[in-house]
C-alpha positions, 0 to 999 in steps of 0.5 A, spaced: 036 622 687 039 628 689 046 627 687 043 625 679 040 632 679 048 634 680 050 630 676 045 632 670 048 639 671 053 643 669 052 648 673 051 649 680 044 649 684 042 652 689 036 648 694 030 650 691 032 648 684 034 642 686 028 640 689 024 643 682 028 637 679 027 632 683 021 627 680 019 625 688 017 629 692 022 631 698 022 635 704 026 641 705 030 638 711 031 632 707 034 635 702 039 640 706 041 633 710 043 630 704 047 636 700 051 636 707 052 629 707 054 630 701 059 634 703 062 632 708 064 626 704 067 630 698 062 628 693 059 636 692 062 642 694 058 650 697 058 655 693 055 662 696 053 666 690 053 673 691 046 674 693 048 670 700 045 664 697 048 657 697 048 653 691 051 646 691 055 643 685 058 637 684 065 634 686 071 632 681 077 628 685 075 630 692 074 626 697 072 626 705 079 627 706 081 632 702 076 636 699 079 641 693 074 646 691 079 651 691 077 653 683 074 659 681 066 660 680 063 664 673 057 667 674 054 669 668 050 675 669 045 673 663 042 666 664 045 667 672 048 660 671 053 659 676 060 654 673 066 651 676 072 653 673 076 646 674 083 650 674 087 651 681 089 657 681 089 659 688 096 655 689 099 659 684 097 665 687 098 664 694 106 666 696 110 660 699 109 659 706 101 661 705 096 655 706 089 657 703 083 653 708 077 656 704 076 660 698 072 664 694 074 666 687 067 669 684 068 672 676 062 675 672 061 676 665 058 672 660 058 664 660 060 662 653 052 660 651 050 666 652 057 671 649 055 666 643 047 670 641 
């Protein structure tokens, strides 16, 4: 039920959202345990918005092993949407001999739906 949400959207969720989604009703701690087990499985990666706030998206080629969020996240500033940009860039930024752990690459503007009114 949980992954579906995610897998309906196209940008990321932040908790509540995602339990204004479900068609169950869901406990609060029923759904942070199934969005960590999610994560520790590399099906879904966290994404801390600029309000402090976490927000959840879904995993594309990732795995429990090898857990490759390392893309930026636009924020559009109209519709306060949060989206994965699905390019790596920071492998091509860092300098050789540098191994990035986390990252957090967070670009605001206008998503394309809203630049387009």
């Amino acid at each position: 039920m949980v992954i579906s949400v995610l897998e309906n959207e196209k940008s990321a969720l932040c908790h509540e959202e995602i339990a204004k989604r479900l068609h169950e009703k869901m406990d609060r701690v029923t759904i942070y345990r199934i969005l960590q087990g999610f994560c520790n499985e590399g099906k879904v990666h966290k994404i801390i918005n600029q309000d402090g706030k976490t927000c959840y998206a879904l995993c594309h080629n990732c795995t429990a092993e090898n857990h490759c969020d390392e893309h930026p996240h636009f924020h559009c500033i109209a519709c306060d949407r949060i989206i994965c940009i699905e390019r790596p860039v920071i492998r091509q930024i860092l300098p050789p001999g540098y191994n990035a752990i986390t990252t957090d690459l967070f670009i605001s503007g206008y998503c394309q739906q809203c630049n387009a009114l």
